[in-house]
N, C-alpha and C positions, 0 to 999 in steps of 0.2 A: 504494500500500500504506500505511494507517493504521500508526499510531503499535505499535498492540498487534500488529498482526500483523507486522509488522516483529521487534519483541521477542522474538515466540514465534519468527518463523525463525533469529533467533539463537539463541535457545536450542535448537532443534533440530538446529542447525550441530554444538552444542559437543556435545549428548547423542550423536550420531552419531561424534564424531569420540573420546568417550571409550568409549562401548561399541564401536567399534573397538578399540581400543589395550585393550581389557578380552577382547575374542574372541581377536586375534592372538595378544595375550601371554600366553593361557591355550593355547590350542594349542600354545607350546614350554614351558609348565610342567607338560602335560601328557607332552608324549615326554620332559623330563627324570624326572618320577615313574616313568614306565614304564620308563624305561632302569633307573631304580636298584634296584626291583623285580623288574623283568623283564632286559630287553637294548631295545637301542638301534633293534632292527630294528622296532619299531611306531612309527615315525618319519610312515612314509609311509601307517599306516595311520591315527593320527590325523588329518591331514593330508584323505583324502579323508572319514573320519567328520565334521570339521569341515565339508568341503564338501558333503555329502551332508545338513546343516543347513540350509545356505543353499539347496539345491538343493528340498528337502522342502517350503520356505516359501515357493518361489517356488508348490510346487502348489497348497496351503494359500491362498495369494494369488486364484489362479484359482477357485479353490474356491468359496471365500467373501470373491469380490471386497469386494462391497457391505455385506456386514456388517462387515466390518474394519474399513473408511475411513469407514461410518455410527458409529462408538463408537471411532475412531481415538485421539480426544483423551484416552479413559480409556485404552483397552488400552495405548499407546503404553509408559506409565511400567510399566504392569503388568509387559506383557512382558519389561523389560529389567531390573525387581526383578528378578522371576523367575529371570530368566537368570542372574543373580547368584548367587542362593540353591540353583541347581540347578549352578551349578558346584560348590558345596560338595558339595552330597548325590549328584553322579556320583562323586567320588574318596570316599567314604562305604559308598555303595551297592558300590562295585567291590571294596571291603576287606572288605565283610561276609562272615561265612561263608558264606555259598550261595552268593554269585558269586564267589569268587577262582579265581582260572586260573591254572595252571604252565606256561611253553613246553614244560618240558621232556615235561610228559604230554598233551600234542595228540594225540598219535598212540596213546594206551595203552587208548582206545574209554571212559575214564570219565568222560563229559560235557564233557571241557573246552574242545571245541569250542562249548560249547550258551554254559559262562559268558564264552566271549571273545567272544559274539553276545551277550549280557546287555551284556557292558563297554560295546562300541561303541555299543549304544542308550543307554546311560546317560550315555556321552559327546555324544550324539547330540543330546538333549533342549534341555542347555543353547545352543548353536551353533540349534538350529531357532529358538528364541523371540527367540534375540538378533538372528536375521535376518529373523523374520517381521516384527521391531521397523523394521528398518532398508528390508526391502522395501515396508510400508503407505508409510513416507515416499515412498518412492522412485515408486510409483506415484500418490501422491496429487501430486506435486509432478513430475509427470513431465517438463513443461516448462522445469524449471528442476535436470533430472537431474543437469546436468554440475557446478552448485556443490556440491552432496548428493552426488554418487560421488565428488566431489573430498576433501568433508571424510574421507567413509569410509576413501578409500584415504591420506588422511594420518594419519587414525586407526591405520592397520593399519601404517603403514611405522615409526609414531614404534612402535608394540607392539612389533615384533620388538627393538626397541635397549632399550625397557623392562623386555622378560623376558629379556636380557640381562643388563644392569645387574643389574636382583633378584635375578639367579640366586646373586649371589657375597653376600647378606644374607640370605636364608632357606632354610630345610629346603626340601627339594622334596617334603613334604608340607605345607607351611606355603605354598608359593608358589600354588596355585591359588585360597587364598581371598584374595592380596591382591587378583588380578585379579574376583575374584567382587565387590569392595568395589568397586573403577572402575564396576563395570555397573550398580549399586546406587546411587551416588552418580550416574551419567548418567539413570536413571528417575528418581530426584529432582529432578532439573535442571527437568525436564518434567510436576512436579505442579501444580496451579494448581487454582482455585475451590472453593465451599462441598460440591460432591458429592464431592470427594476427598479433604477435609481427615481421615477414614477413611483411606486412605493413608499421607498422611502419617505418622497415628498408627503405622503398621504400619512402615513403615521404619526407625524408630526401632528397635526392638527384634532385626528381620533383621541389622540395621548392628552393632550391641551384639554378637550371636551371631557374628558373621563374624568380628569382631576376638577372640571367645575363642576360634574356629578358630585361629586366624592365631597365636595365643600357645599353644595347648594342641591341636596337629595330630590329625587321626584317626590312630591308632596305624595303623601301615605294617606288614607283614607281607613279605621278600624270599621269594621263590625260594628252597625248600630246595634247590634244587642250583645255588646262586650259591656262589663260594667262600666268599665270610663267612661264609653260614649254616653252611657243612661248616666251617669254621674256629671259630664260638662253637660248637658241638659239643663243641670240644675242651676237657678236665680245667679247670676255671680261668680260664678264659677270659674276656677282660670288654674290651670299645670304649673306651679310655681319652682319644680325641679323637676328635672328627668336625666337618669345617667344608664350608659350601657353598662351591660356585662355578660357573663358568660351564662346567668341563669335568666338573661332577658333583659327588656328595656324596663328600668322602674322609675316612676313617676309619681309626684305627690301633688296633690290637689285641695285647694281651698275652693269651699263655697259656703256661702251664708246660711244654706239649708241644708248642709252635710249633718246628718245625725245618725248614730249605729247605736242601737240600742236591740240588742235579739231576745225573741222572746220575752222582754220587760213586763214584771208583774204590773197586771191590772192593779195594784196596792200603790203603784207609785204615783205619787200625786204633784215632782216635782220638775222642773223642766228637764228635757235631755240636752245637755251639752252643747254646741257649735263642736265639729272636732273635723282637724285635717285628715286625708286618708292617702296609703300607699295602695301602688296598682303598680303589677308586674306583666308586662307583656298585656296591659288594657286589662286583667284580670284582679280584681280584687284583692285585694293582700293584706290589709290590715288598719285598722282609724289607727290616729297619732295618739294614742293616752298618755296619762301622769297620772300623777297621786303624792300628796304631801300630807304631812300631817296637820294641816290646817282644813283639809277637805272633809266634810260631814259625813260623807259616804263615798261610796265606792259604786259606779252603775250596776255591776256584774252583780253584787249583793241582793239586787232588786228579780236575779235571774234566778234559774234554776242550777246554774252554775257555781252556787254559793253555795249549794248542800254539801260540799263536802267538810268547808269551814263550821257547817253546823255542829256535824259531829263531835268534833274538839279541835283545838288550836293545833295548826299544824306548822311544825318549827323547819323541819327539813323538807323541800318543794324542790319537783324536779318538773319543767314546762318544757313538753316537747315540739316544736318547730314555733316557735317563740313569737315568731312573725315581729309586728310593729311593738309587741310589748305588753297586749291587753290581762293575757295571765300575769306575767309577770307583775305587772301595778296591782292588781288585784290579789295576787300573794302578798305584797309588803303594806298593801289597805291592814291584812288581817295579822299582819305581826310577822310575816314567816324570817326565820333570823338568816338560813341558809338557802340560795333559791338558786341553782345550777339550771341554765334556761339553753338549752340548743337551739340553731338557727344555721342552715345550711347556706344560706343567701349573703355572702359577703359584701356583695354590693349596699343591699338594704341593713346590714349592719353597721358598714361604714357611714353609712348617711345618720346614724340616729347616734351612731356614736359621736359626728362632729357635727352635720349643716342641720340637721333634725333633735339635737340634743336641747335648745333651749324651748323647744316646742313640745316635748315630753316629761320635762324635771331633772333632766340629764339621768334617767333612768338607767341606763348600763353604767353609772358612773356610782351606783350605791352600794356599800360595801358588803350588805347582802347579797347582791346578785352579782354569778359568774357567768358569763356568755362561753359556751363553745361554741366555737365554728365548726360544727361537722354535724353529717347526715343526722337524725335521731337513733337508726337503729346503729349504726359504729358507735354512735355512746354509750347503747345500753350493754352493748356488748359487751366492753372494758371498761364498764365505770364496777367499783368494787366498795360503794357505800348503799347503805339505805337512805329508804324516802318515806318521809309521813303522809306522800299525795304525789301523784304523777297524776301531771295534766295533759291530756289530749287537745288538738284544737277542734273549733266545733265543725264538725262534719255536713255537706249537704250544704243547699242553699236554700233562701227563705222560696217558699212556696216550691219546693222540688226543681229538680232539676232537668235537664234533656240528655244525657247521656252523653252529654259532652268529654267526661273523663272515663269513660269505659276501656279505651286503650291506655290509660293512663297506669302504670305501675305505683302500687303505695304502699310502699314494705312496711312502713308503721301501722298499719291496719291489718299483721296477718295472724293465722293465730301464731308463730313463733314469735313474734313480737310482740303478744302478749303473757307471752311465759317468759319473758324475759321482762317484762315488767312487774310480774309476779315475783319473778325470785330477787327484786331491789326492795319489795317494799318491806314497811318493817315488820313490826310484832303486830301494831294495830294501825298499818296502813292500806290505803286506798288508792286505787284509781279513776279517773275519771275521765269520762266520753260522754263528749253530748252530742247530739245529732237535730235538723232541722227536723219536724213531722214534714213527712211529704206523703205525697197520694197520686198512682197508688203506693202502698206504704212497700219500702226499699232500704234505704240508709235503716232505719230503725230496725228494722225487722232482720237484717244481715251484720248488728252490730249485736244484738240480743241472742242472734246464732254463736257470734264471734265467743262472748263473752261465757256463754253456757259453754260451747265446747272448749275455752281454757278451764274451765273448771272440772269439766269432764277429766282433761289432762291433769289436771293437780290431783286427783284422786275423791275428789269431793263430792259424796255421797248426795247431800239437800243444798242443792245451789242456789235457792232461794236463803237461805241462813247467812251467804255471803251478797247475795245482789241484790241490790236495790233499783229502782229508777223513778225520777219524779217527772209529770209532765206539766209545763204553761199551756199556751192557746196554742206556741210555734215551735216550741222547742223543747225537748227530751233529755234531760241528764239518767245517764247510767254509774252507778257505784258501785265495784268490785273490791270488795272488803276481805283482807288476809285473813282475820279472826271473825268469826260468828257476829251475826249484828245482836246487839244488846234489849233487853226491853227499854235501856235508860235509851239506847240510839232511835227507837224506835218511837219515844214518846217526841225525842228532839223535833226528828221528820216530821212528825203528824203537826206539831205546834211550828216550824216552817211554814208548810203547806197553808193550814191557815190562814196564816198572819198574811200570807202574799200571793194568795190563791189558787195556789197550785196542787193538784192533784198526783197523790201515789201511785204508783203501776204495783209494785207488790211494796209489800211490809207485812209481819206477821199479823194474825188477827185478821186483814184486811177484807170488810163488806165491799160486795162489788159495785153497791151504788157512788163509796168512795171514791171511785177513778173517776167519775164525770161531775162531780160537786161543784167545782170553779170553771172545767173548761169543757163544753161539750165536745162532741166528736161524730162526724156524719157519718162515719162508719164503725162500727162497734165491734167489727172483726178483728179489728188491729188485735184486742183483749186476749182473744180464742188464740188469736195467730202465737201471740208473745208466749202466753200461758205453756203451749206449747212446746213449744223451742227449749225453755225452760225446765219442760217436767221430760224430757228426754225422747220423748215418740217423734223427733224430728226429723227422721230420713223420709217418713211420708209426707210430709211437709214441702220438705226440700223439693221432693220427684213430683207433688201433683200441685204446688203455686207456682201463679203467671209468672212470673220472676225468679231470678237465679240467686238465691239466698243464700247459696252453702258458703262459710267462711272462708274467705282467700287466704292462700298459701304461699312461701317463699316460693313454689314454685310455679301457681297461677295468682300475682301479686298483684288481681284486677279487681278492687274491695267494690267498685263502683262500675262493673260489669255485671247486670240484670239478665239481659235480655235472653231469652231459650226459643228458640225456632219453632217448636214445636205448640208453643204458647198462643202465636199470631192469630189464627183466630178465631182462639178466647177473648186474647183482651179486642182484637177489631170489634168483635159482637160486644161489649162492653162501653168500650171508649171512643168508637169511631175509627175506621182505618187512617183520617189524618193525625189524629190525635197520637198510633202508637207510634208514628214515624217520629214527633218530637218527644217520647218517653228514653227513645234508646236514639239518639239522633249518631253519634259518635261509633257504633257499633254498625250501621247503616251505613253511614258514608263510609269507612273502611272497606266493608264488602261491595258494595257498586263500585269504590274507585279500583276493587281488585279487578272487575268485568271490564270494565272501563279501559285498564294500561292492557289486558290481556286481550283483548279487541284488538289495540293498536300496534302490539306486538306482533301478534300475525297479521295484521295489515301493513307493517313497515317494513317485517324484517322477513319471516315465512313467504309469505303470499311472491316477493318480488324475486324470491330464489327460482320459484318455478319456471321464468323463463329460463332459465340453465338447464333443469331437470337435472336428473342424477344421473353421473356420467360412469362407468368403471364399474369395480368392487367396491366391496366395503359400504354400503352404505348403509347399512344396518348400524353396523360398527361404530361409522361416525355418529349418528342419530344417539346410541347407547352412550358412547364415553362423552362423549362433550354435554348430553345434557344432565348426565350424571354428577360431573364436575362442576356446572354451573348452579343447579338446584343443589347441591352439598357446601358448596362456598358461601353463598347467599344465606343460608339458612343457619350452617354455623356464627357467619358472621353478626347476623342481627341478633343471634340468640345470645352472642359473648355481651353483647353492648346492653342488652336487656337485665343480666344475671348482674353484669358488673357497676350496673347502679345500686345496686346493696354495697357496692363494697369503694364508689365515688360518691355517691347519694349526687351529683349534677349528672344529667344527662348528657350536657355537652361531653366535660371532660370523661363523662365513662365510653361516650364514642370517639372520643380524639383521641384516647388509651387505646382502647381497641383497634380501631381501625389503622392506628399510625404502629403497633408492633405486630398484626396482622402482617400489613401493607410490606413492614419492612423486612418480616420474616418471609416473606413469601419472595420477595426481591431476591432478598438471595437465597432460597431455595431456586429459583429462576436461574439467578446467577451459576449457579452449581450445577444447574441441569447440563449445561451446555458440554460438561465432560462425562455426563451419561450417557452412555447410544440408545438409541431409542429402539429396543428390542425391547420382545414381550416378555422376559422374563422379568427387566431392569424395571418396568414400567407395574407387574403383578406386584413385585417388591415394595416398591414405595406405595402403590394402593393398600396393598394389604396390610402396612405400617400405617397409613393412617384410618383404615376400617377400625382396627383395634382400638387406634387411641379416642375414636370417637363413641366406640363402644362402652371404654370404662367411663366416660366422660359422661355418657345418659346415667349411670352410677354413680361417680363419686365427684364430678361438679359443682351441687348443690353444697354439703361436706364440707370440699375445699374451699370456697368461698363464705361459706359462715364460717368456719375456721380462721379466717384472713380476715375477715370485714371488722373485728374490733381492732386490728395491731395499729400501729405507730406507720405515718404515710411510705416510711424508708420501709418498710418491711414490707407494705405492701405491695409496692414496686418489686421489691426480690423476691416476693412469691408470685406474682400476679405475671410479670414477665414471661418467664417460660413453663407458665400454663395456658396463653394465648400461644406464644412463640413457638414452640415445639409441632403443634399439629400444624400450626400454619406457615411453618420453613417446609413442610413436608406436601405438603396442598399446592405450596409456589409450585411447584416440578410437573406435575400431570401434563399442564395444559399447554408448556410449549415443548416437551415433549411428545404429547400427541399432535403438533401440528409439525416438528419436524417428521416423524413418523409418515405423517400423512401425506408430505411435501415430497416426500420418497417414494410411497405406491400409488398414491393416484392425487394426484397435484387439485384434479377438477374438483377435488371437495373439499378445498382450503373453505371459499367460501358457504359452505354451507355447516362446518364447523364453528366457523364464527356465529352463524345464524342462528344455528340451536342452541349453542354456549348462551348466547346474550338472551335470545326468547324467554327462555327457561330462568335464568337469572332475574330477569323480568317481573316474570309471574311469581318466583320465590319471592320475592322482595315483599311483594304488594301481599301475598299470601299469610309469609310468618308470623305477621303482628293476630291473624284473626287464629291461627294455628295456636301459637301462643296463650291466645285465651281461653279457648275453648278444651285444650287438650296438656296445657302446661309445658313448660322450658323443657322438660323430660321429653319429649315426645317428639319436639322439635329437632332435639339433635339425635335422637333415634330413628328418625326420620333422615337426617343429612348423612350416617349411618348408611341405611339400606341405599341411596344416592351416589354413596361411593362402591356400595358395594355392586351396583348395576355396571357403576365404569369399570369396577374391578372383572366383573365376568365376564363383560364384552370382549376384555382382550383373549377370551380361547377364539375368538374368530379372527384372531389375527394369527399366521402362518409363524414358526418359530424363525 
């Protein structure tokens, strides 16, 4: 190799390995836009739209093999301008009037299914050129795939820690045009001679316009039915901070008629408060509180949230996900002397610790209260004191919710997280969850499951002796008591209850006309239901209500995933079939957006192979191993990023972990390939090494990661590393091993290797999350499992 061409493949090293780390880290600047605008649940569906890019250009490849790789040296840079330029103009085109979409009007028949098929192709666009860019290489350089997939995929692993890192320095509408400037900057990398110097000129000006993106964002429009937008609604109302980070945009809000007062007894006769309120990504997060000892009371006293202060004075308080502080004030209202308060959100701790501090009593500055910064469950893990009261936050939203966080994982709600709450408290302490009443009834009824079956697991006989629950007109307190409730505890409640009108769900003694005394209830079933749940006969429960009640597990970690298929219609004949669409709304749109990318899949990538037809042998072969390898990749990979939020508690950084020792394990497994020969025995071996290792992984994964999720962050990096890294150095090797393989016996099905690779990745992606739910993290990668094992057996159809 001369001097020049030597040059140019460095420089194609570097352009690959930046439009890499430009696609990846546009892919999670993308789901934080959509979270902040939308909700969180189009996670998984950028995710397959990104790959549904790559999958598009492997057709596009086949297509028009010959013309690509004839005019290579120009398109090359084009393409990845492009892809640049077209990151901006999809978050543009997706804000314009004609195409903006509301989750919440999916179902209300007025187009907005048609503009969330606009978005995804608009997202679609930039992702296809970046990879049409990255496959001409891949194929012109096909013998030498394994340095080229190596750089790509250290491209992609260094991206996820990039849009990371950026997330906590820009708007998340500001953040997709840095990444559009990476891609822009790697086309330039790649312009060269006097026919381009046109080019050149052109980038200049693309580069100019990016950065007044990047300084002056396309105006964002949220969700009218996000709470911010219902919240600047309100008289006066104005955003008076907002900062980025890695768990979102947070933003605080003053208005004249801001007031949170949940569930507040009917008893209280005196004004609620003016109070500022934090909102993360437009979502709800927390009023600004204080409390000093000059204040008469304390709001929360006036709730059903005060029961547990009833009891007796409780000295040592542990307040799990802390939020803006409202537990916290409300423990040092009632004396509490030690008050350890977890808060995962460093962002919104840092604001309340300096710009938010004199707006709350400089609350984290009391020497009562310690702040952790970490998940709730890594505290409980390795925290090694007791508690007089563990606070839950309240669960649910007033007047029910739409199933917006059904995909949403909440390890603090499972029952392992509630046996680890059990074993902090002390001799005569409590925990406490309260939840909104919603109808039909869900949060309450799957929290009274929850809490019967930790008792089940402690051994305890009359789970009524330890449980209590009070209810207002909108809110529920549940109390899970370590020692037996007392008759003095028993008389306390009842004289609560009274004084601020609140009705008992159990206590001992308890008339049944007791539970409706202060707050009626239009359905009386709730009673039957609870009772229940309670007295043990609850698997018939579970198998014959509309709704999915059984208690979430570490390893289906979806406390606010209802909905049962076979339910629909029941509740249609009940509640109207518009009605059940907005119950489970978040559950819904996952499965249509699956039909949706899986439509466009075989319309981009499948459908446009058949003018090739299948040429030769082998194609069975190629059908079996490549979509073996792509639904096994896909499916491990969302499943590591889902498990290792127990053990990051942020979602970001549990996918930037992942995806970036993944990414870079598998690079150089890529790398390493290239002194393998791609015979069938060298190729049985490494499958059959990683069947295994995904086999113990459906076993002792779960294990491993509760074992880890309490250590110290350094430890958890040295265990957590090469138990992603190991199966995925070995996973890099498969796929350009079978394409050199295949490059050798019959060349005419390069392209349609790529085709099924990507399809299938496609449909994995958009799939896992609903797999996930329904059948738990277990099943998933016993599933990715049998996926390699299909690649593993295809190869007896290859000759030795």
């Amino acid at each position: 190799m001369n001097f020049r061409a030597s040059l140019y493949r460095n420089r194609l090293l570097a352009a690959i390995g930046l439009l890499s780390i430009a696609l990846i880290a546009y892919q999670v600047a993308i789901i934080q836009l959509l979270s902040n605008v939308q909700w969180y649940h189009f996670a998984n569906v950028v995710i397959s739209v990104a790959l549904l890019g790559f999958g598009a250009a492997g057709a596009l490849l086949a297509l028009l093999r010959n013309w690509l790789l004839k005019y290579s040296y120009t398109l090359l840079p084009v393409l990845m301008i492009l892809s640049g330029l077209m990151m901006i103009g999809a978050v543009e085109l997706s804000h314009s009037r004609f195409a903006r979409f509301d989750s919440y009007l999916l179902f209300t028949g007025s187009g907005q299914w048609l503009k969330l098929l606009l978005n995804s192709l608009f997202y679609f666009i930039p992702f296809l050129l970046g990879a049409l860019a990255l496959g001409i290489i891949f194929i012109k350089y096909v013998r030498e795939i394994g340095s080229f997939y190596f750089s790509n995929l250290l491209g992609s692993g260094i991206g996820a820690v990039v849009a990371a890192l950026l997330g906590g320095y820009f708007l998340p509408s500001s953040l997709p045009c840095v990444m559009a400037l990476m891609a822009v900057i790697a086309g330039a990398i790649l312009l060269q001679g006097r026919k381009q110097l046109i080019l050149i000129v052109l980038v200049l000006p693309v580069a100019i316009y990016i950065i007044y993106r990047i300084t002056s964002p396309v105006p964002i429009a949220l969700s009218q039915y996000k709470s911010l937008s219902r919240t600047l609604n309100l008289p006066g109302s104005e955003i008076i901070i907002q900062k980025p980070g890695a768990y979102g945009l947070v933003q605080v809000v003053a208005a004249d008629a801001l007031r949170y007062a949940p569930g507040l007894s009917l008893a209280f006769n005196s004004e609620v408060p003016v109070r500022k309120a934090v909102f993360n990504n437009g979502d709800w997060y927390g009023p600004l509180d204080s409390w000093n000892r000059e204040d008469s009371f304390h709001l929360l006293d006036y709730t059903t949230m005060a029961a547990p202060y009833v009891l007796k004075d409780r000295s040592k308080v542990l307040v799990l996900n802390a939020g803006s502080g409202l537990h916290v004030s409300q423990a040092l209202s009632q004396g509490a002397m030690e008050i350890d308060a977890t808060e995962p959100h460093r962002g919104v701790y840092k604001l309340l610790l300096n710009e938010l501090a004199v707006m709350n009593d400089s609350l984290w500055y009391r020497p009562q209260v310690k702040m952790h910064l970490v998940e709730p469950r890594t505290f409980l893990a390795s925290a090694n004191k007791k508690y007089d009261l563990i606070q839950l936050p309240l669960i649910g939203a007033f007047g029910g919710g739409v199933g917006l966080y059904a995909m949403r994982e909440e390890y603090l709600l499972t029952r392992e997280a509630f046996m680890e709450m059990w074993n902090l408290l002390d001799e005569d302490g409590v925990i406490s969850v309260s939840t909104w009443m919603d109808y039909p009834f869900r949060n309450s009824l799957k929290v009274t499951a929850t809490l019967a079956e930790t008792l089940d697991d402690c051994g305890i006989a009359d789970p009524l002796s330890h449980l209590t629950a009070i209810r207002s007109w909108g809110t529920i307190t549940f109390i899970l008591k370590k020692t037996p409730f007392t008759s003095a505890d028993t008389s306390l409640l009842r004289r609560f209850c009274n004084a601020y009108l609140f009705d008992p769900l159990w206590l001992p003694g308890l008339h049944v006309a007791e539970r409706t005394v202060h707050n009626g209830i239009s359905d009386s079933t709730f009673f039957a239901y609870a009772d229940v749940l309670v007295a043990g006969n609850r698997e018939q429960l579970y198998r014959e209500y509309g709704f999915h009640i059984r208690p979430a597990t570490d390893d289906k970690p979806y406390f606010s995933q209802f909905l049962r298929w076979k339910s629909l219609p029941q509740l249609e004949s009940i509640f109207g079939a518009q009605t059940v669409s907005f119950l489970e709304l978040g559950w819904l749109i996952a499965a249509i957006s699956l039909v949706q990318v899986s439509v466009l899949a075989i319309l981009l990538i499948i459908l446009p192979l058949f003018k090739l037809g299948w040429r030769g042998h082998y194609k069975i072969w190629t059908l079996l191993y490549f979509s073996g390898l792509g639904a096994g990749y896909m499916l491990l990979e969302i499943v590591l990023i889902q498990k290792f939020l127990l053990v990051f508690g942020n979602p970001v950084y549990a996918a930037a972990f992942v995806i970036s020792v993944m990414m870079l394990a598998s690079g150089i497994g890529s790398y390493y390939s290239e002194r393998v020969t791609p015979v069938r025995n060298n190729m049985q071996q490494i499958l059959f090494m990683i069947v295994l290792l995904l086999l113990l992984y459906t076993f002792f994964l779960s294990p491993l990661i509760s074992l880890v999720s309490g250590a110290t962050m350094f430890l958890k990096l040295v265990a957590c590393i090469p138990i992603i890294a190991i199966p995925a150095l070995l996973m890099g090797m498969p796929f350009p091993l079978g394409l050199r393989m295949l490059s050798g016996i019959n060349e005419n099905n390069l392209p349609w290797a790529w085709g099924v690779n990507g399809c299938v990745s496609v449909i994995s992606a958009a799939f896992v999350a609903l797999l996930s739910v329904e059948a738990g993290f277990s099943m998933v990668i016993l599933l990715s499992f049998l996926f390699y094992g299909v690649s593993m057996g295809s190869m007896y159809l290859i000759k030795k």
